[in-house]
N, C-alpha and C positions, 0 to 999 in steps of 0.2 A: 504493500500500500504506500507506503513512504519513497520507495523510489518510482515509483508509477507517478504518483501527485509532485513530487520533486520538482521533474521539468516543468507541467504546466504552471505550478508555481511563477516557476521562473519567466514562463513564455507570458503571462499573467501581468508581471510585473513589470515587464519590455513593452508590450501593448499599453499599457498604463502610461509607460514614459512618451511611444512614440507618439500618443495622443496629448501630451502636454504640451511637446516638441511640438503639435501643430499649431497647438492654440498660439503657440509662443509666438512661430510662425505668423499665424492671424494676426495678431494684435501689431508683431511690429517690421510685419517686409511691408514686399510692397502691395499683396491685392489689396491690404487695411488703408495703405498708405497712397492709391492712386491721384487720390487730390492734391495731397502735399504731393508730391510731384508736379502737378497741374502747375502749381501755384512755384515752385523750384524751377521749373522751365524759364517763368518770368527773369530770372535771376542771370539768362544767356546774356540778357542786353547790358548787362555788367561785366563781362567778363576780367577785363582790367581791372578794374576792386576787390572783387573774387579772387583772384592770383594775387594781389598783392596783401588783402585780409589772409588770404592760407600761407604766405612767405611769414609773413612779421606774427603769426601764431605758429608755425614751425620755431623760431627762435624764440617765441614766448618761452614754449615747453621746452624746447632743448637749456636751455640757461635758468627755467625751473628746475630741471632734471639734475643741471650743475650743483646748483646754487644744496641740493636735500643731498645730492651724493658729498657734501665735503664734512659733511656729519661726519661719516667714518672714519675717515684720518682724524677730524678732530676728535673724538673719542679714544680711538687709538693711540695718539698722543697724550689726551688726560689720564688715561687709565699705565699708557706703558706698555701696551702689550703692542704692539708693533714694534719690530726692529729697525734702525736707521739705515737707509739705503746710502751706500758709500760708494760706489759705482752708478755711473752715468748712464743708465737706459739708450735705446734707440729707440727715439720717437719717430712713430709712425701713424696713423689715421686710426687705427684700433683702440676701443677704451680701455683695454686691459694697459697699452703701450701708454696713455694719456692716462691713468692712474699712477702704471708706474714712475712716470716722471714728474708727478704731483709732487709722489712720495719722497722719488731724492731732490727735489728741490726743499722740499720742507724740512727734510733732514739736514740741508746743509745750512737754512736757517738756524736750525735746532743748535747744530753745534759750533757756529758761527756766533750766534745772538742770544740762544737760551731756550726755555720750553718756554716763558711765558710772552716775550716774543714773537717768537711762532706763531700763538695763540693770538695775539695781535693782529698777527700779517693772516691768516685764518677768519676773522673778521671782519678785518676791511677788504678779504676779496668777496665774502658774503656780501657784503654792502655794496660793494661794483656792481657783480654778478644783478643781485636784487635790481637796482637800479635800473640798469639796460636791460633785463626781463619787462620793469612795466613802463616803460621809453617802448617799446617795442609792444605792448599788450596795447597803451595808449593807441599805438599807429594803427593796430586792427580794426578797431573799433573806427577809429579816422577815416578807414576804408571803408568799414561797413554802414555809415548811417546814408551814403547814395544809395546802397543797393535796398536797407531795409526799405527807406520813403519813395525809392523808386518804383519798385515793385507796388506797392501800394498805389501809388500815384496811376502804373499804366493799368491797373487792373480795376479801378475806377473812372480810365475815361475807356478801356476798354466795353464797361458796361453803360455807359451812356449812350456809346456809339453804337453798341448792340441793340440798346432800346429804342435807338431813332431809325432801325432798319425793322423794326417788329411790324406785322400788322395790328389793325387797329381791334381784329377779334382777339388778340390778346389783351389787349387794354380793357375791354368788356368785361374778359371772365377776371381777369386780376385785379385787385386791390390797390389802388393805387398809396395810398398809405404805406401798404407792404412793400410796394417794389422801393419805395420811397428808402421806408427801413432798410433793403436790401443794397442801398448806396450808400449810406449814412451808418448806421448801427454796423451792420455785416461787414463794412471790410473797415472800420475802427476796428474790429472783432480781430480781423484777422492782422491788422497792425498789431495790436498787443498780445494776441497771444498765441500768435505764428512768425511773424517779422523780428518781434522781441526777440526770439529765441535763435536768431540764424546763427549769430555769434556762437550759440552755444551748440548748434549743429554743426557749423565748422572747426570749433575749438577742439569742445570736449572729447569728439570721438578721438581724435587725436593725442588727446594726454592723456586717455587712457591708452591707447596702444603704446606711449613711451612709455609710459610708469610700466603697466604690463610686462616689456622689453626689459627695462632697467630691471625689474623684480624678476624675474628667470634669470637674466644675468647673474642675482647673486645667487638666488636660492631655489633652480628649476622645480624641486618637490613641492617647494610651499608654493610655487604661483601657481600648481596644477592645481592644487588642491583649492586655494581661489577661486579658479575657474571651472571648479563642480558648485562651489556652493553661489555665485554670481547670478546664474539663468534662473534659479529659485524664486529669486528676489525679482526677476522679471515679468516671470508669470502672473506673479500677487499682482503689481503693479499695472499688468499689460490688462486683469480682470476690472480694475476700477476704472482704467482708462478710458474702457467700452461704454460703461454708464455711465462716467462723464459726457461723452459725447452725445448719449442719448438726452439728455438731460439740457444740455448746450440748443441742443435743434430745437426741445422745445419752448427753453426758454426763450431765443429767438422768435419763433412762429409764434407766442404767446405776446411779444414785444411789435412785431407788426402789426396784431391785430389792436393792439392799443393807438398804435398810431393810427389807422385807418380809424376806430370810432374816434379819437380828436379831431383828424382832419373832417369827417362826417360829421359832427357837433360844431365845426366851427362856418363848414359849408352850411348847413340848413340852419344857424341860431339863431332867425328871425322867427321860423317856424316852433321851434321849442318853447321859445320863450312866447307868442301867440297860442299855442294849444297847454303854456300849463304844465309841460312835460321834461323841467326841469329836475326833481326828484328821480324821475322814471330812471333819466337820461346819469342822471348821478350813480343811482343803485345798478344799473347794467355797467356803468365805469368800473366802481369797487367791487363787482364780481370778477371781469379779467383783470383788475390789478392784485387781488388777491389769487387768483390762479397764477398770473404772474409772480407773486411773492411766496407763492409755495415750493415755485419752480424753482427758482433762482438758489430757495433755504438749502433744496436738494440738491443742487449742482454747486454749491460754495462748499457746502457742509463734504461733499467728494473730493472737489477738491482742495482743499484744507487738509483733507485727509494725508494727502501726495506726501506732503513734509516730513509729520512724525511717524509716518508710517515707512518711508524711507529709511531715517535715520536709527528708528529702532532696529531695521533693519540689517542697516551697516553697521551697527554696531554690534549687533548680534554676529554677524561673522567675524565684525573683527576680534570681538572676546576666543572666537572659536579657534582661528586664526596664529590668536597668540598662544593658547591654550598646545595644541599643533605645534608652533614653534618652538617653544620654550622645551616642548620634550626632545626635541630636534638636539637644541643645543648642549640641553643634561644629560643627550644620548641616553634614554631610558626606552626610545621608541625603538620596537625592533622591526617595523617594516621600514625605517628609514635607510635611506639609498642616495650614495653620492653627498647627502649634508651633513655625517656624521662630525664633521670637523668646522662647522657655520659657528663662527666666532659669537661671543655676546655683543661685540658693538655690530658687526657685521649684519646679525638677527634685528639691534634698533636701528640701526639704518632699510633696513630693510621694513619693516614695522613702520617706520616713518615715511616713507615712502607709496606703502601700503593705504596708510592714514590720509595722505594726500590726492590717491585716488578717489577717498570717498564722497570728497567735494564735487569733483565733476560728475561723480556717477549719480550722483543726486541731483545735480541740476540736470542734467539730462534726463532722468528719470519727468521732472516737477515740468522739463520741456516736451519732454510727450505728452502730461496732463495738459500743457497749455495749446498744443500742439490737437490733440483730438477734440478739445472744446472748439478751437479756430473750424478744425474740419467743419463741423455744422453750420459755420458760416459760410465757408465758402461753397459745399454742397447747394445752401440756397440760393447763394450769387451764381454758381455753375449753370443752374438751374434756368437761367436769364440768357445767359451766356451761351449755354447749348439750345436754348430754340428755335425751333428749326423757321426760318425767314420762306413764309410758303410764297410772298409776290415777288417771282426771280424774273430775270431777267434770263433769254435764251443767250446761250454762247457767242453766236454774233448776231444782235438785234439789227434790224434796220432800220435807218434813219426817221426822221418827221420831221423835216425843215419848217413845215407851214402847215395849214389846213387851206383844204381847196373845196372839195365839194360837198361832202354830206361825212353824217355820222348812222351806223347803221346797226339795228340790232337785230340776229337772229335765231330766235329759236332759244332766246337767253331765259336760265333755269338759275338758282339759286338756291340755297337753305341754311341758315344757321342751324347745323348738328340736324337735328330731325324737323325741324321747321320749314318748312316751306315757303318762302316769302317771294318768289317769282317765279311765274310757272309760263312758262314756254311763250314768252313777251317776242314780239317784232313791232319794230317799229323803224321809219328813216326820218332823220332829221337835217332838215336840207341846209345850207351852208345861208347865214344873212337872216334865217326865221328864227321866231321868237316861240318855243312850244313850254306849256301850260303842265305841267302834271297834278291831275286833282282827285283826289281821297279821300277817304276817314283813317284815321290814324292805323298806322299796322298794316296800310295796302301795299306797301313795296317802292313807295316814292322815292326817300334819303337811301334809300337801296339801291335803287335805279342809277343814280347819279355818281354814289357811291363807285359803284360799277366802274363808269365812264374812267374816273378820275385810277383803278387800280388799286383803289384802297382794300378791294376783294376780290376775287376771281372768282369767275362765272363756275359753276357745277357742270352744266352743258351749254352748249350754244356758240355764240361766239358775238364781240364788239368791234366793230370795225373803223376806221377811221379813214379813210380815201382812199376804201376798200383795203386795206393796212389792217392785220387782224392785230387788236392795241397788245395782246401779247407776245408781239413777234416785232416791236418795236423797241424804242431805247426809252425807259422809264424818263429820264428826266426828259427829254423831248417831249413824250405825251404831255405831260406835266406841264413845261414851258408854253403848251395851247392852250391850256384851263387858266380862267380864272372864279374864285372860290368865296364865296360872300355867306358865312351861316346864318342859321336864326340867331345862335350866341355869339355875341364879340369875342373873337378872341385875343386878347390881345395883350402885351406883355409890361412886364416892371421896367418901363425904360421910357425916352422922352419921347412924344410924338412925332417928331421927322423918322425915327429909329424904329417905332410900331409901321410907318406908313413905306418905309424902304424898306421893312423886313425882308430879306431874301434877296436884295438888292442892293447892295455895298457900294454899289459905284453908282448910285442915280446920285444926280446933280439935285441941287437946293433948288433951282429953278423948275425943274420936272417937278420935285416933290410939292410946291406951292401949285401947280398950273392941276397937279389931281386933286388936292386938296378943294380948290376951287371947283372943280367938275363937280365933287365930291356934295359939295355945298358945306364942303368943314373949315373952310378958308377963315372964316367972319368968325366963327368960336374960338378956333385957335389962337389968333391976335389976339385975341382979348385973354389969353392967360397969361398969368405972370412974368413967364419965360417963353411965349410966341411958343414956335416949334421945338426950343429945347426943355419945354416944360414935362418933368417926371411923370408921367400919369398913373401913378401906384400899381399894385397887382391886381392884373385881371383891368384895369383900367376903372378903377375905382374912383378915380377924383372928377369923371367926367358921368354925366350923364347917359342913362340908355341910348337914347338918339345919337348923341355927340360920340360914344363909344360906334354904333352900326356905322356913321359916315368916315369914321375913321376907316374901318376896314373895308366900306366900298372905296375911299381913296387909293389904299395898299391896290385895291385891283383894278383902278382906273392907271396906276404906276406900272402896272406888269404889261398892260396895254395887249390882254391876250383874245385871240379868236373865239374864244368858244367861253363864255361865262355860265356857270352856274348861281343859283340864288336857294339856297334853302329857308323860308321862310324868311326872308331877310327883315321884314316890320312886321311879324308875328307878333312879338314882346313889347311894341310900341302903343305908346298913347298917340291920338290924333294928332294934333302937333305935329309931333316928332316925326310919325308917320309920312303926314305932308312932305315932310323938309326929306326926308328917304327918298319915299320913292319919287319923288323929283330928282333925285341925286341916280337914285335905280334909272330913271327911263335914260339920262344923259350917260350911264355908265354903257345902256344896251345899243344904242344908237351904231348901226352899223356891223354886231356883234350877232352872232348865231348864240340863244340863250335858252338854256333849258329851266323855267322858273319852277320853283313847288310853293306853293303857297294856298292857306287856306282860306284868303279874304279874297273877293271878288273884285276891290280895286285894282289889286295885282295882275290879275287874269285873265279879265274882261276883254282886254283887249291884244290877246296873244294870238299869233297866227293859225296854229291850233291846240285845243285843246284834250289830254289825255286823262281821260278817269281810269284810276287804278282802285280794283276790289279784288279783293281777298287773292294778288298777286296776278291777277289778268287784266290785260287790258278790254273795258266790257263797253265803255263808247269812246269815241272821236270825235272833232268837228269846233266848230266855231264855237260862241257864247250862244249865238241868236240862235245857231243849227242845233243846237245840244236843251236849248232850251223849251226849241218847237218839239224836239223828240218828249219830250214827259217821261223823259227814263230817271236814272238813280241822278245823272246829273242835278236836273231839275229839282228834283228830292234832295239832296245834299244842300244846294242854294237855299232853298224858303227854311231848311231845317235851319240853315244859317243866320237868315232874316230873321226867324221865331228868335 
């Protein structure tokens, strides 16, 4: 029975291991570690600092290494137990040959000047040594803050530049609060507690492998014996590291959603504070920010952990360590091999040297906890990052210098996910006409148009442009024939010449007054403080509803394009204002092929034709008077609008 059970015993306890070896594995190559790599790649566009951060921490650690090896001779010297070297070595690149000639140079102090002496000149080469160690740690460091803020820097405007190439049905289903967090919170995230640590990813691994080196050097048994009990201490650490990270993602995902309901409480606070629903609006706050403050307790209180949980742990080997050695040196150990003869100062040099490892190996350890927390940020930055840009552009597009004769639609299909919002539309829109699109909300209008401009791509069918299928063109071309006027201003924290030349850096002051004027914004402008370099806050807030829409028919009286679009453009206008528009609307269309949407009959009345859209088909056509004589849904829509 006992030698039957023996081996599975055995084979039991190797499966055991090889399954630890995995985990260890997991936690810290590279399938655990693909992001940090992602994020390490950035670090090419450095490469100069890089090499010169790895040279001046190669001499860090080498003249550390120095500075812990002159223990020994000094010891040796205190104690006596070293003989004086009376013969002059051949120095040569070996350390054993650079020990030896340590030795007869200090011997010749010795009996030249005296032991205490010696011990003098033993001091102030520590203090050299020291010295030009962190002269030289300084310079690392000197290299590394371009590459830490660098990295950070391109992988923040990398993500802007990703988001301005996104379509807009990303914008729909995201959060905008959240992507928000995802520029802002997420890569601060990953400045502190992945950038922070490069130094320690360059350094550390490195003076461990000299200390390593130097410790076989004296006492190859004891550093084996090291390096069984070292990966122990990994495993523990690589288990917590996991939950940190878990922990990390959600504290994140918990922290954009706060930001999103701010930015949604500060977007609708006229409405909150009208229905009353201040408290509501409160008590839903202090729910995610206590979700969020449970999160965080969990993912601090982890990592907090990393420190003493470290430390007990290196110290725990190192008791064991010394325990191990000191039998070495008493020679009472009888499986020892090759150390039987390991000196007492020899063993505290060695010990000491040992001691010095434990520093790096703990920061490096506290740098993979800071290290797997960053991960969860950058996963949701990546997340931005790898989406896939569905409105591409073909290999070689073809041109669109101009528009010449029509716009055409066939057979055009559409759907947001399972919705259906345009079902097998044709229509031709001849070049110099003015057409109408009219609805009840959710018929496919801002869809329609949508279209034209590429902000979606058709399901089936296809759009054409001087017979030009617009996907088989050059994006910015098509683009440069639109111009774009919404229901909502949109428009930006900057001064009114800079809202009205948007996209236009090189228009002249004289072009920008001559649309202004078309515009009918010419006469409001003047009258502010600062003329056209007046700031008009965010969203264009110092300016009124009206005075904001004529701004943005200015921007498109300046682009001076073919083919205008209007989405409800004086939907949100009072009468007035309305007025002073569409006066500005009919001098903006003058000449222009215009596809308008709008649900007020001033706007429409007089468009060349008119298009009704229900439930994603087009179900009539025809003039004001012709659509009127019909008594179909047209007709119906109009008196419903009169009522």
């Amino acid at each position: 029975m006992g030698s039957s059970g023996g081996p599975g015993m055995i084979q039991n306890r190797v499966n055991r291991l090889l399954l630890k070896i995995t985990k260890l594995n997991e936690y810290l190559c590279f399938d655990h570690m693909k992001s940090f790599w992602a994020i390490i790649a950035h670090v090419k566009g450095y490469k100069g600092y890089a090499l010169l951060n790895l040279l001046f921490n190669l001499i860090t650690i080498l003249f550390s290494l120095v500075s812990l090896s002159m223990v020994i001779p000094f010891l040796s010297l205190l104690f006596g137990t070293q003989e004086l070297v009376l013969t002059e070595p051949k120095l040569t690149f070996s350390i054993e040959s650079m020990i030896k000639y340590f030795n007869f140079r200090l011997s010749q102090i010795i009996l030249i000047y005296g032991s205490i002496n010696a011990l003098v000149f033993i001091c102030l080469v520590v203090i050299v040594v020291f010295f030009i160690k962190n002269l030289f740690r300084y310079l690392a460091l000197f290299c590394l803050s371009p590459i830490r803020n660098g990295v950070v820097r391109d992988i923040r405007y990398g993500m802007y530049g990703k988001i301005t190439t996104l379509p807009l049905s990303y914008f729909s289903e995201a959060r905008k609060g959240d992507i928000i967090m995802r520029m802002t919170s997420d890569v601060q995230e990953i400045e502190w507690s992945i950038m922070s640590t490069l130094e320690v990813l360059f350094k550390e691994p490195l003076t461990i492998i000299a200390y390593l080196w130097a410790m076989f050097f004296i006492s190859p048994q004891l550093t084996l014996f090291v390096l069984v009990m070292l990966p122990l201490t990994g495993l523990v650490i690589g288990q917590i590291a996991k939950s940190l990270k878990r922990e990390s993602a959600k504290a994140q995902s918990k922290l954009g959603e706060l930001s999103s309901f701010m930015e949604e409480t500060i977007s609708g606070f006229k409405i909150i504070k009208a229905f009353i629903a201040e408290k509501i609006q409160v008590r839903k706050f202090g729910q995610i920010n206590n979700d969020h403050f449970n999160i965080m307790n969990n993912m601090l209180r982890r990592r907090e952990l990393s420190s003493p949980l470290t430390e007990f742990l290196a110290i725990s080997v190192v008791v064991i360590v010394l325990w191990y050695g000191a039998r070495i040196v008493l020679n009472v150990d009888p499986t020892s091999i090759g150390d039987a003869q390991l000196k007492p100062q020899t063993f505290i040099g060695f010990m000491l040297i040992f001691s010095q490892l434990i520093p790096p190996a703990k920061t490096f350890s506290k740098a993979f906890y800071l290290i797997q927390k960053g991960m969860a940020s950058f996963d949701r930055i990546n997340s931005i990052l790898q989406e896939d840009i569905k409105i591409k552009e073909k290999e070689k597009p073809e041109p669109l210098p101009s528009f010449e004769s029509e716009i055409e639609f066939k057979n055009v299909t559409f759907s947001y996910e399972q919705e259906v919002v345009l079902d097998h539309v044709n229509l031709t829109i001849p070049k110099g006409k003015m057409i109408a699109l009219f609805g009840p909300s959710g018929a496919g209008k801002s869809t329609l148009v949508d279209l034209v401009c590429r902000f979606y791509d058709t399901n089936e069918g296809e759009i054409l442009i001087d017979g030009k299928k617009i996907k088989d063109v050059k994006l910015n071309d098509l683009r440069k024939q639109l111009g774009y006027v919404t229901q909502e201003s949109i428009l930006f924290n900057d001064t009114v010449m800079n809202n009205i030349a948007f996209g236009m850096p090189d228009a002249k002051e004289e072009d920008i007054i001559r649309a202004a004027k078309v515009a009918n914004a010419h006469e409001f402008i003047a009258q502010l403080e600062n003329g056209y370099q007046t700031n008009i806050g965010e969203q264009g807030s110092k300016l009124s509803g009206g005075q904001r829409q004529r701004l943005t028919i200015a921007r498109a009286v300046l682009k001076n394009p073919p083919i205008l679009i209007l989405d409800e453009a004086t939907s949100s206008l009072d009468a007035a204002s309305e007025k002073m528009v569409q006066d500005a609307l009919l001098n903006l269309m003058k000449n222009r092929t215009s596809i308008v949407i709008a649900h007020r009959l001033s706007t429409i009345q007089h468009a060349d034709e008119i298009i009704v859209l229900q439930n994603g088909k087009i179900t009539e056509r025809g003039t004001h008077s012709g659509l009127m004589a019909k008594k179909g849904v047209y007709k119906k829509l109009v008196e419903l609008q009169a009522f």
